[in-house]
C-alpha positions, -999 to +999 in steps of 0.1 A: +000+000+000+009+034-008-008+070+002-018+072-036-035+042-033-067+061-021-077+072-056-053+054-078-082+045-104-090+089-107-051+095-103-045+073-134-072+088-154-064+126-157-043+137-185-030+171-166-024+184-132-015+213-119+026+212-100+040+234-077+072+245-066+084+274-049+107+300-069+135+319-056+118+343-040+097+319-019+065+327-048+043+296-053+051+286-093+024+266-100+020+247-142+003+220-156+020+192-167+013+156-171+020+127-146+029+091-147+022+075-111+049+047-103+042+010-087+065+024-059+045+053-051+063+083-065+048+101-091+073+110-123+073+142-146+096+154-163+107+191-181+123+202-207+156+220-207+141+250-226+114+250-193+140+241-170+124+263-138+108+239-122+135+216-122+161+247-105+135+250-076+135+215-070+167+210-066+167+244-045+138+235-027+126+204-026+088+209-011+062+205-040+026+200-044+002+183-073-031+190-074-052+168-096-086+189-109-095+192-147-108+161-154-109+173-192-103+142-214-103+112-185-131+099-195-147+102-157-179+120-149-173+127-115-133+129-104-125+135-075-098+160-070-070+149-052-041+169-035-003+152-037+018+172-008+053+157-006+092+163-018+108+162-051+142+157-066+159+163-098+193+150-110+214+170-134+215+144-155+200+153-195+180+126-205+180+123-243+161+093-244+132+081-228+149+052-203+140+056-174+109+069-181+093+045-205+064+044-191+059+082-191+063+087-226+046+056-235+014+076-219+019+109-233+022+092-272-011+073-263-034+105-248-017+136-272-015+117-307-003+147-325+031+147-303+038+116-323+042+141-353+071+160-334+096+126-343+089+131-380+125+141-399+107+172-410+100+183-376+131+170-357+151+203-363+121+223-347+111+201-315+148+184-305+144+208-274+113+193-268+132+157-263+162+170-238+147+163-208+153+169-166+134+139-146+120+148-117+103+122-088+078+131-062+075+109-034+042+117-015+039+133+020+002+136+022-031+131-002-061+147+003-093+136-016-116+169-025-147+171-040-149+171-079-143+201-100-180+204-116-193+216-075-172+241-081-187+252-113-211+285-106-247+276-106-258+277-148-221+274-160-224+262-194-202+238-213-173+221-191-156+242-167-122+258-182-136+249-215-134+279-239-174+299-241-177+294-205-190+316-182-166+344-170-152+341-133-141+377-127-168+402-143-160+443-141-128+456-126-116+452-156-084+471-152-070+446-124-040+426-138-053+391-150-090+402-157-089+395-193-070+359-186-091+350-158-127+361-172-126+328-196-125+305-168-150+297-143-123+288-120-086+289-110-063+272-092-046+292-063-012+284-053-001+293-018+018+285+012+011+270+046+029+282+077+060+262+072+063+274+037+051+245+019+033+250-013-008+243-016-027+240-042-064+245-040-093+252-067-111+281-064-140+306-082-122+339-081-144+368-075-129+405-090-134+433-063-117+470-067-084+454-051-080+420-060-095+386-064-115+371-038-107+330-035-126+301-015-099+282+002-107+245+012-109+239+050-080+215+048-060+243+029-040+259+054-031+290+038-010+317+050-002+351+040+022+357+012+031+357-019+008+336-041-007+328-083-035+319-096-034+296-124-058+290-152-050+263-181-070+243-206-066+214-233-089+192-248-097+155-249-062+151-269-040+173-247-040+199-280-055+232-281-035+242-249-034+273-230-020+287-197-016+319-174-001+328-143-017+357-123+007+364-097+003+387-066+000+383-025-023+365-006-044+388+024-065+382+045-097+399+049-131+409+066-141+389+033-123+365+032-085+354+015-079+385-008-055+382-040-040+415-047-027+412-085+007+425-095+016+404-128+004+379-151+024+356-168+016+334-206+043+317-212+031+299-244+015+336-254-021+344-255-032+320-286-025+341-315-001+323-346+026+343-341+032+333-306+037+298-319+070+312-340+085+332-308+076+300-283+099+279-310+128+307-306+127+314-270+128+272-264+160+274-286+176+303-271+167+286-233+182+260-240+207+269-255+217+288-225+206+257-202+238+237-215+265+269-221+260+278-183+274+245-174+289+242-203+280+213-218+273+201-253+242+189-268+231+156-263+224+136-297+184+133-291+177+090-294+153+091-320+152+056-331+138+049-292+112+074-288+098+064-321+096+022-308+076+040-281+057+062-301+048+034-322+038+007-294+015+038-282-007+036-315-008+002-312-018-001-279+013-016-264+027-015-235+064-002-227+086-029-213 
């Protein structure tokens, strides 16, 4: 038995969560990204070089949280959410290849068909940053089981929450920083800190005042002031169509309740147009670029010949071995 065992079934069956670490400056950074749950217990993700932050607070701070929430794509009517509180590593080592993490990318073929496409000779020169990856293991302090993400939904939401069309979460105030990113989602997720500085993770209905964003917290969320995001993120059924944004600020507390007061926002695949696609291709480059000079190293020869074997089984089916 391990703590994940509680939900393994819903754990297994979302494509995304949302991951947490804590940057420099002690902010909650929290992303989505997908998960491969391990018969030991830990949980495995992994980053690219070109997004190689979370990876640097890891190894500079090991306390993360997952949050599992958006049920988009599982296949599951009624997830519960479930909260992963625990400590992470990352080794320095580049992985070029998917051993190691078989399993993982075995996963991501099978649920997001079109990465498949990335292994093409055409595209190879485009998306080798994409395969120069940073492996990084949770193992699990605490789980919390919450209730699913459609209670949170406001009363006559249509569509599926997060999903593009539905109803806005912040209305008026327009002028707050994050209005515009956080009006096409009915909810967020807020990251935060408890009063040993762990990161939380919690989802909430943001509601816009004239100072900030006013957040629900969970009764087993034990947040404290500080330094804190919102995050809001969609995909679809195929992990494609995917979008992100940070709103970051600090976390109050009020005669109403937990206040977010907004000082940045953050889209680090831009806001959707077709150019941003063409500068998110550079900046990977140029990060990653600057990854390898800083501890100057050279490039590691991406295995291509392996990822397509697991690309491959993934169509079919197959399992990794």
């Amino acid at each position: 038995m391990t703590l994940l065992d509680s939900a393994p079934e819903a754990l297994d069956a979302y494509r995304t969560c949302e991951f947490v670490t804590l940057g420099r400056s002690g902010t909650p950074l929290a992303w989505p990204t997908a998960v491969s749950r391990r018969e030991d217990g830990t949980l495995l993700l992994t980053t690219s070089l070109a997004f190689a932050q979370k990876a640097l607070n890891v190894r500079r701070d090991g306390r993360v949280a997952l949050l599992f929430s958006d049920p988009t794509g599982s296949g599951l009517d009624h997830a519960p959410q479930i909260f992963v509180g625990g400590r992470a590593r990352c080794p320095e080592e580049i992985m070029a290849g998917p051993q190691g993490a078989e399993e993982y990318w075995r996963m991501l073929f099978e649920r997001q068909p079109h990465s498949r496409a990335y292994l093409s000779p055409l595209m190879r020169p485009l998306m080798q940053w994409y395969y120069l990856r940073l492996l990084i293991t949770v193992e699990p302090e605490s789980v919390v089981v919450r209730a699913p993400l459609a209670e949170l939904s406001a009363p006559g939401t249509p569509g599926a929450p997060g999903a593009a069309g539905a109803a806005a979460a912040v209305t008026g105030t327009e002028q707050l920083p994050g209005a515009a990113q956080l009006s096409g989602f009915p909810t967020a997720v807020l990251a935060a800190r408890d009063a040993t500085g762990a990161p939380l993770l919690a989802r909430t209905r943001p509601r816009s005042t004239p100072a900030g964003y006013l957040v629900d917290v969970p009764s087993d969320c034990s947040v404290e002031r500080g330094p804190a995001t919102l995050l809001v993120h969609r995909h679809d059924a195929l992990l494609n169509h995917m979008y992100n944004a940070s709103v970051r600020g600090d976390l109050r507390r009020t005669d109403a309740g937990w206040l977010l007061v907004p000082s940045a926002v953050v889209e680090p695949m831009g806001s959707g147009r077709p150019v941003d696609a063409f500068r998110v291709l550079r900046r990977t480059k140029r990060s990653t670029d600057r990854y390898l000079e800083r501890r100057g190293l050279q490039r590691p020869k991406v295995e291509w010949d392996r990822f397509r074997a697991l690309a491959g089984a993934a169509a079919h089916g197959e399992r990794a071995s």
